[in-house]
C-alpha positions in Angstrom: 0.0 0.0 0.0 1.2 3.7 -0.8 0.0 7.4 -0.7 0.7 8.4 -4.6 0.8 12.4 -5.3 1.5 13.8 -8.7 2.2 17.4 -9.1 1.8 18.9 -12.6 2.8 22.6 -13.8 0.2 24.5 -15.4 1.0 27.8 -16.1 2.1 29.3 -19.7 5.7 30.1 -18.7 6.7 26.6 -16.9 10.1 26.6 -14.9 12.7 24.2 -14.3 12.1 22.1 -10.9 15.7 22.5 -9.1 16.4 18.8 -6.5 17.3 21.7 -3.8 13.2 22.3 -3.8 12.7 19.0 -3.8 14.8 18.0 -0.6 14.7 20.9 1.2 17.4 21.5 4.0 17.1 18.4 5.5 16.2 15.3 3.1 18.9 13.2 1.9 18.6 11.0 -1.4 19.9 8.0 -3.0 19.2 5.4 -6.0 17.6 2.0 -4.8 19.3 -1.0 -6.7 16.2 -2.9 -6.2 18.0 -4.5 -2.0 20.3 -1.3 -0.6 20.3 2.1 -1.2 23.5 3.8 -3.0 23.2 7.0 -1.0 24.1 10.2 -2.5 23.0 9.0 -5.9 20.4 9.6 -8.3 18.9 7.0 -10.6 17.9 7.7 -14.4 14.8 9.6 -13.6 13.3 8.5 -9.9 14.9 8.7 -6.5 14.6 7.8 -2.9 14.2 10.7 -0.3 14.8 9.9 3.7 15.6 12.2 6.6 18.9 10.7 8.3 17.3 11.4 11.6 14.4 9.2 11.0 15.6 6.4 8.6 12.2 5.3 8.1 10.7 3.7 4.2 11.6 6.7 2.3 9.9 7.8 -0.3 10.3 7.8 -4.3 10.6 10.7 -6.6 10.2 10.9 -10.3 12.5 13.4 -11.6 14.7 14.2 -14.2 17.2 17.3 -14.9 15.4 20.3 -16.4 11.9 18.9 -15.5 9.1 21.0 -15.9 5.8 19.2 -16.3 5.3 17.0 -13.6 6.7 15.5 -10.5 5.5 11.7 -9.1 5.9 11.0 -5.5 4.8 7.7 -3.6 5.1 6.9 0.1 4.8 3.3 1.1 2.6 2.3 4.2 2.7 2.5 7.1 5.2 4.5 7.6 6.3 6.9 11.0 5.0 10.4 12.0 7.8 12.4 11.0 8.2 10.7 7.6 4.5 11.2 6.4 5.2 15.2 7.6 8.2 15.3 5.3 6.2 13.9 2.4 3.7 16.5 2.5 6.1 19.1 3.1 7.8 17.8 0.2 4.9 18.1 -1.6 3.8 21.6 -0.4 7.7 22.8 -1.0 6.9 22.0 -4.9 3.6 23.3 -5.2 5.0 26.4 -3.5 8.1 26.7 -6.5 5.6 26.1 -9.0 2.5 28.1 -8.1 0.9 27.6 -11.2 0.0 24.0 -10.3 -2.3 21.1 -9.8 -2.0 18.2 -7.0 -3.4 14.7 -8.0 -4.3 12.6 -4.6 -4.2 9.2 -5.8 -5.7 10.5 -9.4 -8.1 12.9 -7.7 -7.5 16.7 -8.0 -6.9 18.5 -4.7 -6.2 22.5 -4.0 -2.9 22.9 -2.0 -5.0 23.6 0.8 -7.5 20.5 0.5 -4.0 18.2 0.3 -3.0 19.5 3.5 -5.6 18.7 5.1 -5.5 15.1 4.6 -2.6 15.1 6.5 -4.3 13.3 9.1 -6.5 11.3 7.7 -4.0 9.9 6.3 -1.6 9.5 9.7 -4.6 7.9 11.5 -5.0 5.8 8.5 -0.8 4.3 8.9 -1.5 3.3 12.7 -4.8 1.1 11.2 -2.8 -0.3 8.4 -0.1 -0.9 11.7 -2.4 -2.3 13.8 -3.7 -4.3 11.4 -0.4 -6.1 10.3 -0.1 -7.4 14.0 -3.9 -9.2 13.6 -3.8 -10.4 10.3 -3.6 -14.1 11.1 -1.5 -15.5 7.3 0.9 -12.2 8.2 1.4 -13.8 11.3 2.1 -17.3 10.1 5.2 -15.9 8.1 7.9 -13.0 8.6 6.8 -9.9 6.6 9.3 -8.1 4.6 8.8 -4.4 4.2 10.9 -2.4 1.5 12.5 0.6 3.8 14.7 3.5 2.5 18.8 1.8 3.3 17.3 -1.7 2.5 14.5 -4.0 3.7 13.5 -4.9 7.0 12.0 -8.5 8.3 9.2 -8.3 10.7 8.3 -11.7 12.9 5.7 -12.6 14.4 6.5 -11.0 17.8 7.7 -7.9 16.4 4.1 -7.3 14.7 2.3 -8.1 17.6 4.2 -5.5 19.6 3.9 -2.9 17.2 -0.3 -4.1 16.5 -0.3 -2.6 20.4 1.5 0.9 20.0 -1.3 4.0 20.3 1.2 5.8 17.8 4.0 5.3 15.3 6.9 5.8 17.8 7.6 2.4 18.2 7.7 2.0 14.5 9.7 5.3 14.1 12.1 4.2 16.6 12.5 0.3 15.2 13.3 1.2 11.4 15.5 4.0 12.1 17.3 1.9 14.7 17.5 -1.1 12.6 19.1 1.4 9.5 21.4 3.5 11.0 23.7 1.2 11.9 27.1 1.1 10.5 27.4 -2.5 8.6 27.8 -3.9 5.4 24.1 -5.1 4.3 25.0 -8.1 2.3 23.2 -8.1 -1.8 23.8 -11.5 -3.8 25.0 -11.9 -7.5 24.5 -14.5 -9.6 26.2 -16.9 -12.2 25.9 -19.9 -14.4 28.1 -22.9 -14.9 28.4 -26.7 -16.2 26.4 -27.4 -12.6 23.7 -24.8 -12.9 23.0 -21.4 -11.7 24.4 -20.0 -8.3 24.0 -16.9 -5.9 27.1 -15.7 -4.5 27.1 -13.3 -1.7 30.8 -12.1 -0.3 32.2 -11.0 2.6 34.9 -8.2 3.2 37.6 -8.7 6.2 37.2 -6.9 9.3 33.7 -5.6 8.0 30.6 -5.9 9.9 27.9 -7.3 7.8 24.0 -8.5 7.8 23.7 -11.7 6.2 20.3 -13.4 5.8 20.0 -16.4 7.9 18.7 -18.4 4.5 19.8 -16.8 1.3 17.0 -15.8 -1.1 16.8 -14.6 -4.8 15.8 -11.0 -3.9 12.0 -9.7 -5.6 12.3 -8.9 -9.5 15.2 -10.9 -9.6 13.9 -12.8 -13.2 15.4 -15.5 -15.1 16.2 -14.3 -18.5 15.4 -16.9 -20.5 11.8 -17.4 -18.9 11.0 -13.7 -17.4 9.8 -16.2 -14.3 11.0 -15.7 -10.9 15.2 -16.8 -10.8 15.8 -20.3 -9.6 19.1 -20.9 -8.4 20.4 -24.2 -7.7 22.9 -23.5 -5.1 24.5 -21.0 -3.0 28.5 -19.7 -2.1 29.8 -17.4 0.0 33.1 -15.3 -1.4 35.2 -14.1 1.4 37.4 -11.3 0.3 41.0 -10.1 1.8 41.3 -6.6 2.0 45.0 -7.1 2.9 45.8 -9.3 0.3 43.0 -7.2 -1.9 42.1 -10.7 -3.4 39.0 -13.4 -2.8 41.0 -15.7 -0.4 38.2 -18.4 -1.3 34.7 -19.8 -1.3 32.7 -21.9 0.4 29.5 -23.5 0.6 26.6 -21.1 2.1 25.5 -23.1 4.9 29.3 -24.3 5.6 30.2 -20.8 6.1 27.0 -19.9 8.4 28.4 -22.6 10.7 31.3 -22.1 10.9 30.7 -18.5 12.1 31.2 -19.0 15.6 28.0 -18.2 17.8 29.3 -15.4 19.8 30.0 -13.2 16.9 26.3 -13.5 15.1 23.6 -11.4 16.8 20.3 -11.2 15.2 19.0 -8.5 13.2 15.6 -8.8 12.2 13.3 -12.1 11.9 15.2 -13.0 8.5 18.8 -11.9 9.4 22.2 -12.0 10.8 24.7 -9.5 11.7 28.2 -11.1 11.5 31.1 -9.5 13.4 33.6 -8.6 11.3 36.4 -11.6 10.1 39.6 -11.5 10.2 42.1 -12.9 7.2 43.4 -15.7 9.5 39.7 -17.4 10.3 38.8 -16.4 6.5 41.7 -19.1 5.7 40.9 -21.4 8.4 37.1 -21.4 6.9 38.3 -22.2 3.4 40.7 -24.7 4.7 
């Protein structure tokens, strides 16, 4: 589910729409490779705003240099408080540039004014979808991924119920932006073909702390080329990679590597993954050994 705006020009003499409008003083950006974000970049013609302080889903932005007739924006839901604020202020910071304007509410026209004031409408509307995630029985049954701004998050069973009992989106603020701001490594596979099939190869830098899911999946939209169905991979490696000897020093078998991890440097990160204390060269040579 998402809030979807469109903003389109209409006046005679149409200006250029600068990013600086678009961000403000406090939005950051970044291109979303369909698993992390690549902060500080832009992709072809859409975007990812967040607000470092509350890492929360972000939001997209369809834009391109020199654009002058319309402007896309979609928030994903439920999001926090403070992040539904910044879209609308995002939104209202356009509107403003442009004057000469009209604001599409999920296709229906709106006045500046009558957009504004769905602001909360629409923030009561996030707690339900929120509460709602944490009753929904075949939600329950299995951990729900939800597409944030840095990269996706796993909720479990216990973490929905907890949030299905918050009387605000505090708890939720406070969960993604904790979850995001961390400084580690969040681990996106590749993949390859050879005489034994396909494969999905994560790696694994020294001395880098990394989240690693605790069963490796072909992330969504991931297709296989010669069917356009959903990539099937037949089995899956881990590369570990020597900074000091800037080389791959090996790899090994998915699971193999997962166990030989030792337990007291994996701590969980969400209900679908692992963060892994970082390696050093020595134990990356014992593992391949």
């Amino acid at each position: 589910m998402s809030i979807e705006v469109t903003v389109k020009q209409t006046g005679i003499f149409k200006k250029e729409l600068p990013l600086e409008v678009i961000w403000g003083n406090q939005l950051k950006y970044g291109n979303f490779d369909g698993l992390r974000l690549s902060e500080g970049e832009l992709g072809e013609d859409e975007f990812i705003a967040y607000h470092p302080a509350h890492i929360a889903r972000g939001f997209s932005v369809t834009w391109k240099q020199g654009e002058r007739e319309e402007v896309d924006l979609r928030l994903l839901t439920p999001t926090c408080q403070e992040e539904l604020d910044d879209f609308y202020s995002c939104v209202t910071r356009i509107a403003g540039y442009w004057k000469h304007c009209v604001i599409e509410l999920e296709g229906e026209p709106k006045k500046l004014q009558e957009f504004q004031s769905t602001r909360d409408d629409m923030l009561k509307f996030n707690l339900d979808v929120l509460h709602n995630m944490g009753k929904d029985e075949s939600t329950l049954r299995a951990p729900l991924t939800l597409f944030c701004a840095f990269w996706p998050l796993v909720l479990g069973k216990e973490d929905l119920e907890e949030l299905s009992k918050s009387t605000d989106l505090s708890a939720f603020r406070d969960y993604m932006h904790e979850k995001q701001k961390l400084d580690v490594y969040y681990a996106k596979p590749s993949f390859y073909q050879d005489e034994e099939g396909i494969f999905g190869a994560y790696a694994i830098t020294e001395e880098t702390r990394s989240v690693f899911p605790v069963e490796p999946y072909v992330p969504m939209g991931i297709t296989d080329p010669n069917t356009g169905e959903q990539l099937k991979v037949d089995r899956w490696c881990i590369s570990l990679f020597s900074i000091t000897e800037n080389r791959i020093v090996g790899r090994i078998d998915y699971g193999e590597f997962m166990n030989s991890v030792p337990e007291e440097m994996k701590t969980p990160y969400d209900a679908g993954n692992v963060i892994i204390e970082p390696i050093e060269l020595k134990m990356m040579k014992e593992m391949c050994e």
